[in-house]
MIDOSE-1310 file (N, C-alpha, C; in nm, 2 decimals, decimal comma, always signed):
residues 268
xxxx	-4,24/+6,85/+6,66/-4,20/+6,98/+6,63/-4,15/+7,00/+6,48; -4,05/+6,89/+6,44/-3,99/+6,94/+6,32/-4,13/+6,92/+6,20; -4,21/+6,79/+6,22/-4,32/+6,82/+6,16/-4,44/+6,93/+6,14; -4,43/+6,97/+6,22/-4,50/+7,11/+6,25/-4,42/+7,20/+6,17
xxxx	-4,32/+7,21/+6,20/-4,24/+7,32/+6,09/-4,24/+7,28/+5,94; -4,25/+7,16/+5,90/-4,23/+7,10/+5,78/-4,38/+7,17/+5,73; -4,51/+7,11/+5,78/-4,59/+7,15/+5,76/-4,69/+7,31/+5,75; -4,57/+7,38/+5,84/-4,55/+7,54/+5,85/-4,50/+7,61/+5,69
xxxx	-4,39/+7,52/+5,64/-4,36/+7,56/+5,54/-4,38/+7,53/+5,42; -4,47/+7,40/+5,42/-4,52/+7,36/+5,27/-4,65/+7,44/+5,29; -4,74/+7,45/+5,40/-4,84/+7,60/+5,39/-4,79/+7,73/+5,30; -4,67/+7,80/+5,40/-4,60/+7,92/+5,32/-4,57/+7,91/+5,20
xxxx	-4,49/+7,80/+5,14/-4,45/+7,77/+5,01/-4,60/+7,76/+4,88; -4,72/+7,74/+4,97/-4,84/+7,69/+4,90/-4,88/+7,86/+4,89; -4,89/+7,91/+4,96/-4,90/+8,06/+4,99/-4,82/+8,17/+4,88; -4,71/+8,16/+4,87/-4,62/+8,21/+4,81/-4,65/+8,19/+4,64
xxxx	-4,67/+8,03/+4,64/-4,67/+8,03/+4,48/-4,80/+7,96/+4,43; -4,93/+8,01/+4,45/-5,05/+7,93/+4,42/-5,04/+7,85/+4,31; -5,00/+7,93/+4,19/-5,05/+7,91/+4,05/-4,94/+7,76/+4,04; -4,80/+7,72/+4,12/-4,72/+7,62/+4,11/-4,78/+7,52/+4,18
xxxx	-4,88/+7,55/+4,28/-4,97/+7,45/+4,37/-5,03/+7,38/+4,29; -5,13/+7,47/+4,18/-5,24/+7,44/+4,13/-5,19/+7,32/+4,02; -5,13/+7,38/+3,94/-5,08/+7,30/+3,84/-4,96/+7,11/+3,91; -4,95/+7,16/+3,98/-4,88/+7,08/+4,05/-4,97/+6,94/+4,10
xxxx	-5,08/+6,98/+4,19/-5,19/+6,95/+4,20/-5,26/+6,88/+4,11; -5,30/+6,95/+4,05/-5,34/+6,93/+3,89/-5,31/+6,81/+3,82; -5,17/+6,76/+3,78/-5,11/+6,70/+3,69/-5,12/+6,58/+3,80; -5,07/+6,64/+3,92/-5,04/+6,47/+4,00/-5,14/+6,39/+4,01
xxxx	-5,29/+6,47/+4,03/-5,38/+6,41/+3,99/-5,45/+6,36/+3,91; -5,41/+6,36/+3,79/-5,43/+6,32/+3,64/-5,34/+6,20/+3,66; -5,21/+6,21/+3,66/-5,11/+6,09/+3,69/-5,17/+6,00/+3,74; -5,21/+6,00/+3,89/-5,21/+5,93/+3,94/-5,38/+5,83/+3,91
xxxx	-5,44/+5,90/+3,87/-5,57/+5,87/+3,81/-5,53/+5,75/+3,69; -5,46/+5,78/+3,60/-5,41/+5,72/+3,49/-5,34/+5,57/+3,53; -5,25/+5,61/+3,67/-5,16/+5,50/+3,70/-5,29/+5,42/+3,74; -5,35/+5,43/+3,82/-5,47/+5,33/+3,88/-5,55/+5,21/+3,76
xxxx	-5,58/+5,32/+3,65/-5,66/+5,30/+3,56/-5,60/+5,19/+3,49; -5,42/+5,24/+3,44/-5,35/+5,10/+3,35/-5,30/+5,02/+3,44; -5,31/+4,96/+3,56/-5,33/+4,86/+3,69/-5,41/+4,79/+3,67; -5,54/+4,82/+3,68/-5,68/+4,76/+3,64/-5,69/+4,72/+3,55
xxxx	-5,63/+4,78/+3,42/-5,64/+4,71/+3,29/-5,54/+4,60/+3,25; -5,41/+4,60/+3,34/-5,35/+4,54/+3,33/-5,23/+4,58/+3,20; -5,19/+4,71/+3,21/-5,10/+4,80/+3,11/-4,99/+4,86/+3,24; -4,93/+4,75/+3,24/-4,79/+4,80/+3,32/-4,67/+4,85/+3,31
xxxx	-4,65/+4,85/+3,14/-4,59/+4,93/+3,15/-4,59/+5,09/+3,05; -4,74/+5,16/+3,12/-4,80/+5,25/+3,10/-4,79/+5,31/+3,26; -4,85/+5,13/+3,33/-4,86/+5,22/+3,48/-4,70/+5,25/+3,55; -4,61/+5,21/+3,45/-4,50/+5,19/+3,51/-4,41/+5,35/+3,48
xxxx	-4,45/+5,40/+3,36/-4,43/+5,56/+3,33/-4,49/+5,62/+3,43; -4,62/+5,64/+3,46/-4,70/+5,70/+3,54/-4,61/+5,70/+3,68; -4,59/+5,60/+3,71/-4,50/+5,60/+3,85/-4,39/+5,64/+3,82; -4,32/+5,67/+3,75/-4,13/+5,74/+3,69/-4,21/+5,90/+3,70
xxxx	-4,34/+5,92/+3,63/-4,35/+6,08/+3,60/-4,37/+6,12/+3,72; -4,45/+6,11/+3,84/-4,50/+6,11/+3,99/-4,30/+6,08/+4,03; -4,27/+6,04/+4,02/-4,12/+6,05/+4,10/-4,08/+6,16/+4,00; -4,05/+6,17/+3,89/-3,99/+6,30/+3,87/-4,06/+6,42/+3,88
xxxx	-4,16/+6,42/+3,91/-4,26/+6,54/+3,98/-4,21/+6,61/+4,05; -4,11/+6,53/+4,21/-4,04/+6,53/+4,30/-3,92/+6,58/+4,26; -3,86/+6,61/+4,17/-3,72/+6,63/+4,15/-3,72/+6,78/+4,17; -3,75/+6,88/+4,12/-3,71/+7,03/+4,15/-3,75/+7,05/+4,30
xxxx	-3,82/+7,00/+4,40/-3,85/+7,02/+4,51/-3,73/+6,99/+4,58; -3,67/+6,83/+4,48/-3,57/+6,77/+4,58/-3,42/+6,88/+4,59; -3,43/+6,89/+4,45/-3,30/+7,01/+4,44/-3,30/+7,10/+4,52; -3,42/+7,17/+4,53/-3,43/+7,29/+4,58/-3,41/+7,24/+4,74
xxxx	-3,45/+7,12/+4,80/-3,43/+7,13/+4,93/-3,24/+7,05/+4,96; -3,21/+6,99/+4,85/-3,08/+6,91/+4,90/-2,97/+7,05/+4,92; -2,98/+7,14/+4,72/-2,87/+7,22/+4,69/-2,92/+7,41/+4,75; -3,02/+7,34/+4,81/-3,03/+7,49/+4,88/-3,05/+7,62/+4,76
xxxx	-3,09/+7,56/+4,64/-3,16/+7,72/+4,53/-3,32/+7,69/+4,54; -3,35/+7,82/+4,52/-3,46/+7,86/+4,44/-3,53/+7,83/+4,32; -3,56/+7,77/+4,24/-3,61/+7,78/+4,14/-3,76/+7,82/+4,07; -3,71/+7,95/+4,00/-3,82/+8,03/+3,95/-3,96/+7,96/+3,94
xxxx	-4,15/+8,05/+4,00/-4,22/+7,94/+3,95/-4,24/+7,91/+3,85; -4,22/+8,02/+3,78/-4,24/+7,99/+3,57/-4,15/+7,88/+3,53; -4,05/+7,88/+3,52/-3,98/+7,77/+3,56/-4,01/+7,66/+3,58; -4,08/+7,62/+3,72/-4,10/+7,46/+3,78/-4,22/+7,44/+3,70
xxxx	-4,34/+7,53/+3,65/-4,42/+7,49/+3,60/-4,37/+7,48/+3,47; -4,29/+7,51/+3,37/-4,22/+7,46/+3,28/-4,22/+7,32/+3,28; -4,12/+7,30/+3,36/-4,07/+7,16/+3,38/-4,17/+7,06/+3,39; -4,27/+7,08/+3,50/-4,39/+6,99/+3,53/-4,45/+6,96/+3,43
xxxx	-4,49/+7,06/+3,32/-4,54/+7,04/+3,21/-4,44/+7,01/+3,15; -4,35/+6,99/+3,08/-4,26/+6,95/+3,04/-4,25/+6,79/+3,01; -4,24/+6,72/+3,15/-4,27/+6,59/+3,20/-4,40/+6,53/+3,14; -4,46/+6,66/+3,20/-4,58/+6,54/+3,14/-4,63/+6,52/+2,99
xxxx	-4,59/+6,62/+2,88/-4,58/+6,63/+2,74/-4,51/+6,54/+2,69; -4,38/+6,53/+2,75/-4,31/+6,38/+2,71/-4,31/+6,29/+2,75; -4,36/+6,22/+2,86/-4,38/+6,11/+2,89/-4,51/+6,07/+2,93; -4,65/+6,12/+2,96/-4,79/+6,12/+2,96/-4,83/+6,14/+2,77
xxxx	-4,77/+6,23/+2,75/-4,86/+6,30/+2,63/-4,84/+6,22/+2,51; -4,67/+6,19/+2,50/-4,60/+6,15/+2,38/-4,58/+6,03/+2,41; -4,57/+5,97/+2,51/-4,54/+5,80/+2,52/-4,67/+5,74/+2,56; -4,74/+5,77/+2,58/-4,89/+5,72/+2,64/-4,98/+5,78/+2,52
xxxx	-4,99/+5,87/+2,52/-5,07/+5,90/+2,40/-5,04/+5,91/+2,31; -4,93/+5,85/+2,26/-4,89/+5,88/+2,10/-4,89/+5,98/+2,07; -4,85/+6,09/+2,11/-4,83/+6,22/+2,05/-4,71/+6,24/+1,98; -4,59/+6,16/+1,98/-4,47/+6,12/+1,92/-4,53/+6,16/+1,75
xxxx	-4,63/+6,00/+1,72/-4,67/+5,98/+1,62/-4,77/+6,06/+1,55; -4,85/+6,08/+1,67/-5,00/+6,25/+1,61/-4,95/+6,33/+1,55; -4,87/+6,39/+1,64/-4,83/+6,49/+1,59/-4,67/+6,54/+1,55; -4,61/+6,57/+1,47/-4,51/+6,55/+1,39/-4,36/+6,62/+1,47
xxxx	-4,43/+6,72/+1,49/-4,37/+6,84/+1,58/-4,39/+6,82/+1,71; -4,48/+6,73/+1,78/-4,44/+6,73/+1,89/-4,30/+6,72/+1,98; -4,20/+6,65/+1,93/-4,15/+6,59/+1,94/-3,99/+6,76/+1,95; -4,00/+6,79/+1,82/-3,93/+6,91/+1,81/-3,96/+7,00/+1,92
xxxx	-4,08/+7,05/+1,96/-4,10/+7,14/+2,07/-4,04/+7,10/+2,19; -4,04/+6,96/+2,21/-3,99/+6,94/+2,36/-3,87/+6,98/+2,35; -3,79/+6,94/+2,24/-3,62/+6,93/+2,21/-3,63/+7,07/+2,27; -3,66/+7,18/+2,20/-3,64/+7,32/+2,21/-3,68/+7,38/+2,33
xxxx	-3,78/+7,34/+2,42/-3,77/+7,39/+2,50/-3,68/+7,36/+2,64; -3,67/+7,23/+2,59/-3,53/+7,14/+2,67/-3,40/+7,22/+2,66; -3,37/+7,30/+2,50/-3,26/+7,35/+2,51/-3,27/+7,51/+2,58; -3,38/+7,59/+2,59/-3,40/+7,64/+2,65/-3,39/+7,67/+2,78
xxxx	-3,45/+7,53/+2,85/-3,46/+7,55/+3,02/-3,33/+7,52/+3,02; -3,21/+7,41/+2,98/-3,09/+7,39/+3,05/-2,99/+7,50/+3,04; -3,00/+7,56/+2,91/-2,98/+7,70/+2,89/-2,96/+7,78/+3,01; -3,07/+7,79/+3,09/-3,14/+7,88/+3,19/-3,02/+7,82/+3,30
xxxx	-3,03/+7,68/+3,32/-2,94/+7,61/+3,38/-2,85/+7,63/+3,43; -2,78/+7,62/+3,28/-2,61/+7,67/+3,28/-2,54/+7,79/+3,29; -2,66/+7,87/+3,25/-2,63/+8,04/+3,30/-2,63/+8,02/+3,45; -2,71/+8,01/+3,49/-2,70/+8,02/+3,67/-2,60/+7,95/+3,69
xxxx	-2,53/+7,86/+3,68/-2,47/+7,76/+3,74/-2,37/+7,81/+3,79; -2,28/+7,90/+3,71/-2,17/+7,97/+3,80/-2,23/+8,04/+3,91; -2,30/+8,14/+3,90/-2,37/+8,24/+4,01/-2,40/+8,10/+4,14; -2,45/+8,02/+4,09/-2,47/+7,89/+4,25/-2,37/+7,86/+4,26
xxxx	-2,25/+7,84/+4,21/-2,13/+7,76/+4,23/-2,06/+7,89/+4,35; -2,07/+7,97/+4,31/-1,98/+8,08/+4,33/-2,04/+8,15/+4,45; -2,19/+8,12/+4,52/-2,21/+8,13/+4,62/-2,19/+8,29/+4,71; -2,19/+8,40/+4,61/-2,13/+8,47/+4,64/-2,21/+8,64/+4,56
xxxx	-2,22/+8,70/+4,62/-2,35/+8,84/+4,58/-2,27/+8,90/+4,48; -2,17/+8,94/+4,57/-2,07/+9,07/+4,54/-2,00/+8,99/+4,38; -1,97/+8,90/+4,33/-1,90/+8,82/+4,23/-2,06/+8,82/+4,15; -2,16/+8,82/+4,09/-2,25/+8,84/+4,08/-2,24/+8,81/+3,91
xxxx	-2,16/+9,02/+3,90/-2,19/+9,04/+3,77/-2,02/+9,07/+3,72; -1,93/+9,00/+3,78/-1,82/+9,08/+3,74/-1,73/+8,97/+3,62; -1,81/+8,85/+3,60/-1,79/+8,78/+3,53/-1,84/+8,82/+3,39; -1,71/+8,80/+3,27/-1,81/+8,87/+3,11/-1,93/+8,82/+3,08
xxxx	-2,01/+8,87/+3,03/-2,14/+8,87/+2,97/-2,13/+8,74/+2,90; -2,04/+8,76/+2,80/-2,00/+8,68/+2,65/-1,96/+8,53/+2,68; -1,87/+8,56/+2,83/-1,85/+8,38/+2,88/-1,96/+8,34/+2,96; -2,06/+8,38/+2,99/-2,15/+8,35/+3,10/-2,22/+8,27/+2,99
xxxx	-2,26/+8,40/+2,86/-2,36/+8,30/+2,78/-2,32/+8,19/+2,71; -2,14/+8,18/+2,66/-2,09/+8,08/+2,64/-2,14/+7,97/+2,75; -2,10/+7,96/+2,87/-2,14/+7,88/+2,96/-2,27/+7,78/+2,93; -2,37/+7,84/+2,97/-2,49/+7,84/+2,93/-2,53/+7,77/+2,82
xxxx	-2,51/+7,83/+2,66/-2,49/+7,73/+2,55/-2,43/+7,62/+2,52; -2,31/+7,60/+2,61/-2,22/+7,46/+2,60/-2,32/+7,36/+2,71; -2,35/+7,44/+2,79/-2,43/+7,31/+2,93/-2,55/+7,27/+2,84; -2,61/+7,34/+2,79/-2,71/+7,28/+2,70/-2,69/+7,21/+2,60
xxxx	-2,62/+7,25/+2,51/-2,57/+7,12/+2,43/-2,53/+7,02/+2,47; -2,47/+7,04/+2,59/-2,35/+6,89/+2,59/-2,51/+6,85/+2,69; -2,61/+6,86/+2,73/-2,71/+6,80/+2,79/-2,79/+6,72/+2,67; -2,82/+6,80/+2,54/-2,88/+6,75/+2,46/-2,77/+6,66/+2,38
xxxx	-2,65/+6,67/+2,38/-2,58/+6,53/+2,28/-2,55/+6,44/+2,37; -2,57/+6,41/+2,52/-2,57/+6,33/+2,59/-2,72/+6,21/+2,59; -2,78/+6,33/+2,58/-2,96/+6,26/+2,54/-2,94/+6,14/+2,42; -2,89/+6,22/+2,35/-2,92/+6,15/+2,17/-2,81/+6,03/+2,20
xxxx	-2,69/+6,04/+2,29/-2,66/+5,91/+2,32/-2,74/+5,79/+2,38; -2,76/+5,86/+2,54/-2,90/+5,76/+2,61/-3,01/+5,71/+2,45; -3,05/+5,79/+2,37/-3,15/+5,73/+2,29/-3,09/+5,65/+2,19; -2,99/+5,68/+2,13/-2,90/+5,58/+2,05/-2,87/+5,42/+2,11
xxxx	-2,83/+5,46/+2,27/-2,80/+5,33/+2,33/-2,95/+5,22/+2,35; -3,02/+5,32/+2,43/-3,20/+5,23/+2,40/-3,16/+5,14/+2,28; -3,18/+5,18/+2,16/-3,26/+5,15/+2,03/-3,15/+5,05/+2,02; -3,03/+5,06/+2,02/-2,88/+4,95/+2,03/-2,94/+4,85/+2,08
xxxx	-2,92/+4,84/+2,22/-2,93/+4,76/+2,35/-3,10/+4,68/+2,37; -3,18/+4,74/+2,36/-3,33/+4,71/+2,41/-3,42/+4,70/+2,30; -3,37/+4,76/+2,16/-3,42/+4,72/+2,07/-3,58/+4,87/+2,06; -3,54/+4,93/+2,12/-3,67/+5,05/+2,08/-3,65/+5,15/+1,98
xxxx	-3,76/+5,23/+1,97/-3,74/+5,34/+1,89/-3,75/+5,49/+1,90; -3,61/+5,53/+1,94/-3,65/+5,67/+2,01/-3,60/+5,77/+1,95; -3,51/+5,71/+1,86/-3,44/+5,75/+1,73/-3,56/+5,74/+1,63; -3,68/+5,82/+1,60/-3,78/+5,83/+1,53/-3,75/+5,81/+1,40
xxxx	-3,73/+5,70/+1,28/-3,72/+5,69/+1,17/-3,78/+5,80/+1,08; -3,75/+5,84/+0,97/-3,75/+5,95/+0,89/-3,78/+5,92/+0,70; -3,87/+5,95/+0,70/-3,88/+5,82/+0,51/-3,84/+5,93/+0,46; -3,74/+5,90/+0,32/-3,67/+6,00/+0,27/-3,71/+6,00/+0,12
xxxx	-3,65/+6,03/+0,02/-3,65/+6,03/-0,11/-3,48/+6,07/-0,20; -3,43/+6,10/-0,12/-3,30/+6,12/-0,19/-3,21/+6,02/-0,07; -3,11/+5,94/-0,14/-2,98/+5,87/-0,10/-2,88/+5,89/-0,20; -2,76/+5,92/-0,11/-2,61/+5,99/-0,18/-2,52/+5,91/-0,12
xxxx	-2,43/+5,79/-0,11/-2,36/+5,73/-0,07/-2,27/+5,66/-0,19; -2,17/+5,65/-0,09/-2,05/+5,60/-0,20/-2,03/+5,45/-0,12; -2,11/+5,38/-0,07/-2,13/+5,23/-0,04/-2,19/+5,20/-0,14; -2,26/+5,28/-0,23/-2,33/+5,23/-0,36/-2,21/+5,24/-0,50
xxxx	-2,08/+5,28/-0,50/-2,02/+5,29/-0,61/-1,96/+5,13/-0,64; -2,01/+5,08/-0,75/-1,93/+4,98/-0,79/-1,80/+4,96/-0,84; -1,76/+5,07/-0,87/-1,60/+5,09/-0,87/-1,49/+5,12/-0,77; -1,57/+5,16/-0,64/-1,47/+5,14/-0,52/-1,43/+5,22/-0,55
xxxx	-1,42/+5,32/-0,59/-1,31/+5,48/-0,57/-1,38/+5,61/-0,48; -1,48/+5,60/-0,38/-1,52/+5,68/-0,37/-1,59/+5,76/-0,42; -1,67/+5,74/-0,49/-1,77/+5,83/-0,58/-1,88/+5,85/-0,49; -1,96/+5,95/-0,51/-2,11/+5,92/-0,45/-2,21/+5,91/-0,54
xxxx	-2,29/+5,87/-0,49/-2,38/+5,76/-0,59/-2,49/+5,82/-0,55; -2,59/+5,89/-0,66/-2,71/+5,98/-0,57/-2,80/+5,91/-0,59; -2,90/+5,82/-0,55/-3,07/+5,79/-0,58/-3,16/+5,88/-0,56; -3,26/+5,97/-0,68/-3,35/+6,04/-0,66/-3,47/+5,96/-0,70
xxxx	-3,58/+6,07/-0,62/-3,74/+6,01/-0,60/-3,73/+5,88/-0,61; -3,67/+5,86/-0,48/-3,70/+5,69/-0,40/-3,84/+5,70/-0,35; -3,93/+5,57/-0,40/-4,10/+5,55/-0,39/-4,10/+5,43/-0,31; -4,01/+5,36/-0,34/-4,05/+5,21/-0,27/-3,92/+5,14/-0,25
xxxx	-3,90/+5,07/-0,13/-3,78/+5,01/-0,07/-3,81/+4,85/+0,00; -3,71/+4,81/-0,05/-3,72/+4,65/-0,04/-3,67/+4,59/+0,10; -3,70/+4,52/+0,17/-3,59/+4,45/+0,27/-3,59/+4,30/+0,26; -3,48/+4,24/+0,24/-3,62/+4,06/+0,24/-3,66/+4,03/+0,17
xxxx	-3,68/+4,12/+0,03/-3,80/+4,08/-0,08/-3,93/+4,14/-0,02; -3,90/+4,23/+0,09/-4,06/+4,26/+0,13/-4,03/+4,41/+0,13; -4,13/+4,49/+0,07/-4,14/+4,57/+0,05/-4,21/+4,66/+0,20; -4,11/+4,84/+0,22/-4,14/+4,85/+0,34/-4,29/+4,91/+0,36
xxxx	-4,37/+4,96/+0,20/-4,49/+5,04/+0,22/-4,50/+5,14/+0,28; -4,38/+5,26/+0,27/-4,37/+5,38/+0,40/-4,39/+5,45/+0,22; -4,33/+5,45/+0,13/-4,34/+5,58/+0,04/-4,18/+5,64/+0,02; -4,12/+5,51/+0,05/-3,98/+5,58/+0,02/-3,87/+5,54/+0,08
xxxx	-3,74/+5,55/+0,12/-3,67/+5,55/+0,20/-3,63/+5,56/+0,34; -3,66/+5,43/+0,48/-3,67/+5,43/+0,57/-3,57/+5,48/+0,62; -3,49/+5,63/+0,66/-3,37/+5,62/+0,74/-3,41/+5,57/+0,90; -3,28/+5,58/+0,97/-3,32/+5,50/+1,09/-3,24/+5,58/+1,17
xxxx	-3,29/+5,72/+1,21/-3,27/+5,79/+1,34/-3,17/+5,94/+1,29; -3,09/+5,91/+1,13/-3,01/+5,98/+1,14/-3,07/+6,18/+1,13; -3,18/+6,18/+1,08/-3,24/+6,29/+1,05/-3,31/+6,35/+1,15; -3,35/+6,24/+1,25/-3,43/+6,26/+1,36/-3,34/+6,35/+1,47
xxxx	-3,21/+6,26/+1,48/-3,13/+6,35/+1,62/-3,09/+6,48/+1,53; -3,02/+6,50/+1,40/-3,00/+6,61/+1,35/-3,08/+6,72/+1,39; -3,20/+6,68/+1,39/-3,33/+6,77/+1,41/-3,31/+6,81/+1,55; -3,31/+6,72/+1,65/-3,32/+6,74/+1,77/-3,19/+6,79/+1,83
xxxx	-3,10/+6,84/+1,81/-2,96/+6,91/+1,82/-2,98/+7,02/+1,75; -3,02/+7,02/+1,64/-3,05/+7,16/+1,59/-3,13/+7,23/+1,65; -3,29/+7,19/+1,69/-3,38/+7,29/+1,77/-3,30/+7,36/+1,88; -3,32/+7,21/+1,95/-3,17/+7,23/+2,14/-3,08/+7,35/+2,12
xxxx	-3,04/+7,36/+1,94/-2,92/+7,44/+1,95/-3,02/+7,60/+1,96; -3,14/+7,58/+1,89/-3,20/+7,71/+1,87/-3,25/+7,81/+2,02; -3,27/+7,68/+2,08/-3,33/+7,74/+2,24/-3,22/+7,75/+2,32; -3,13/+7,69/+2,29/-2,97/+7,72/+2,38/-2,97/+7,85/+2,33
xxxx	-2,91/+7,87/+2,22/-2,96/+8,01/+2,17/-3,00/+8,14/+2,18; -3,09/+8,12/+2,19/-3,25/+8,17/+2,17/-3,23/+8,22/+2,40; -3,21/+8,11/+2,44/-3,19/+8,18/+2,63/-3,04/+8,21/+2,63; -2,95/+8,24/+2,58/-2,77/+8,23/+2,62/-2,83/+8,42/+2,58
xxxx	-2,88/+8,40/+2,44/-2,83/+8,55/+2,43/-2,94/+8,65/+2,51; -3,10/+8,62/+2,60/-3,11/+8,68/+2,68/-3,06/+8,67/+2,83; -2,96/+8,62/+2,83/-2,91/+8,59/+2,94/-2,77/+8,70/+2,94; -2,72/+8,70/+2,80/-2,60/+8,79/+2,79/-2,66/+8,93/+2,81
xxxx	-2,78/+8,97/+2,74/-2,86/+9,08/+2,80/-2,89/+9,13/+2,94; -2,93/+9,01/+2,96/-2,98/+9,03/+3,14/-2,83/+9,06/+3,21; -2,70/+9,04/+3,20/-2,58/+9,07/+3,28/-2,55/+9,19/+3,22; -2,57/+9,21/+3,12/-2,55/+9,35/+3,03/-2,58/+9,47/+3,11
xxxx	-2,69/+9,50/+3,16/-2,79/+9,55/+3,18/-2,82/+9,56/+3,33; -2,74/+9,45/+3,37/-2,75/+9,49/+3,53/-2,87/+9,38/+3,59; -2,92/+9,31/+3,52/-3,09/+9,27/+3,52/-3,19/+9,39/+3,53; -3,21/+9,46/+3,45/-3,31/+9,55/+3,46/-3,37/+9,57/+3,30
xxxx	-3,41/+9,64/+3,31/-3,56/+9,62/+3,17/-3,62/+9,45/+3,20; -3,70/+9,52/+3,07/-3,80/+9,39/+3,07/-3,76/+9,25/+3,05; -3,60/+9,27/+2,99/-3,52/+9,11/+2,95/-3,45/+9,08/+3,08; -3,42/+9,16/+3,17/-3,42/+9,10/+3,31/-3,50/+9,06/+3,38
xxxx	-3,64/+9,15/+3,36/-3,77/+9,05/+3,46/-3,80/+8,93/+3,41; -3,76/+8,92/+3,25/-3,82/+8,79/+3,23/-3,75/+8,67/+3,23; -3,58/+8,69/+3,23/-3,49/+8,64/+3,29/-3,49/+8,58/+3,40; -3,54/+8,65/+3,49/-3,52/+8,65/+3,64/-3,65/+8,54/+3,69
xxxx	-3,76/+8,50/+3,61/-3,82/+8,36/+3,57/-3,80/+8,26/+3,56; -3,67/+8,25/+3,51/-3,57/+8,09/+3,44/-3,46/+8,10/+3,49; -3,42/+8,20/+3,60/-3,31/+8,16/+3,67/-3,29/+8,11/+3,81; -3,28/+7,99/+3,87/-3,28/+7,95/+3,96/-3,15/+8,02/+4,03
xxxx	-3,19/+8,05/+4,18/-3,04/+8,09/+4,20/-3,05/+8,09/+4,36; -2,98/+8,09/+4,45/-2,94/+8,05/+4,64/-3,07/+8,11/+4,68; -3,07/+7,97/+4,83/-3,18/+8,08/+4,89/-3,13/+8,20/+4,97; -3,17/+8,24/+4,99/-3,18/+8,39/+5,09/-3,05/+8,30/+5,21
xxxx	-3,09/+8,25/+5,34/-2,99/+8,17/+5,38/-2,83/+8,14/+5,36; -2,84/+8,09/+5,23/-2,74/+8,03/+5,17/-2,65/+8,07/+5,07; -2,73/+8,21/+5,06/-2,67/+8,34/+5,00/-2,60/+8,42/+5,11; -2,68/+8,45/+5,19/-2,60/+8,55/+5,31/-2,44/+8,52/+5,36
């Protein structure tokens, strides 16, 4: 019986949100095609992402069934795509390295969706209809902006610790042309010491052939905290709108896409 109902409801659920089936579908299928393929070739640990992206495929399903919300389908198909851009697209395909900006779009849209996150989070915590909207606008989207950042400077830790510890590179080096440090003053008084149009840099007696100045991550996470900060941003202040407003106009329907929130059940 209970399987029968299980299977009653991944029908409805398939019913309800096609376009989140399709793509869902879709990707797992590609995944899983890819996992087989770096098996055979003997690229384990390619097939070994493929199997982490297929488990995190699973994760907004899991939420939705442990913590009892909703999550919008614009939303999950976000995320799905999400997943697979950074870890199919950019770690398997080098899209890190293709392309320049890849790397910035994820950040931003990362600061975006947790954004969405952290706005809801009181409304699920709080479990409760009538408490809804009676909380300020201004602290909800404070909310919201802090859960996002402190998600993205927790990241740039995990990637700092990798590159420490395991010796990788996730902290994407940056070639520069200008250095300003007062490790370079020979007088010890704190001066700063500027180098302009740096072309070539030594390590070893070996020269690194990048065209300049290899930094080593510091410009990379700046980047990546600043976008996070643009899309935290960029979703806190339609979200201060959408409470404004009641959720109505067009910045509440499109709100009401990125906000996960109780099911029906678990609301009543």
């Amino acid at each position: 019986m209970k399987r029968q109902e299980r299977r009653g409801q991944v029908k409805q659920h398939i019913k309800q949100h096609p376009a989140l089936f399709a793509v869902y579908l879709v990707l797992r299928l590609i995944v899983i095609g890819l996992l087989a393929l770096n098996l055979v070739q003997g690229d384990y640990e390619s097939a070994f992402i493929c199997a982490l992206v297929l488990l995190l495929f699973l994760v907004p399903a899991f939420i939705e069934k442990k913590l009892r919300i909703d999550i919008p389908s614009v939303m999950e198909v976000m995320i799905l795509l999400f997943i697979f851009a950074a870890e199919i697209l950019g770690e398997m395909r080098s899209y890190y390295q293709q392309y320049p900006y890849w790397d910035t779009m994820l950040h931003t849209v990362n600061g975006f969706l947790c954004a969405a996150f952290g706005f809801s989070l009181i409304d699920i915590l709080s479990r409760n209809k009538q408490e809804k909207f009676r909380l300020s606008p201004l602290y909800m989207a404070l909310v919201a902006f802090c859960f996002s950042m402190t998600v993205g400077v927790v990241w740039e830790f995990f990637e700092y610790g990798m590159d420490c510890l395991f010796h990788t590179d996730m902290q994407k080096d940056t070639v520069v042309h200008l250095l300003c440090s007062t490790k370079l003053d020979p007088t010890a008084t704190n001066q700063v010491v500027v180098l302009e149009n740096i072309h070539t840099a030594t390590v070893n007696g070996q020269k690194l052939g990048v065209g300049g100045y290899l930094d080593i991550g510091l410009h990379d996470t700046m980047a990546d905290l600043l976008v996070n900060l643009i899309g935290a941003v960029v979703f806190s202040s339609i979200g201060y709108v959408y409470v404004r407003r009641r959720g109505e106009g067009r910045t509440g329907f499109f709100a009401r896409h990125f906000l996960p929130k109780l099911t029906e059940e678990e609301s009543n």
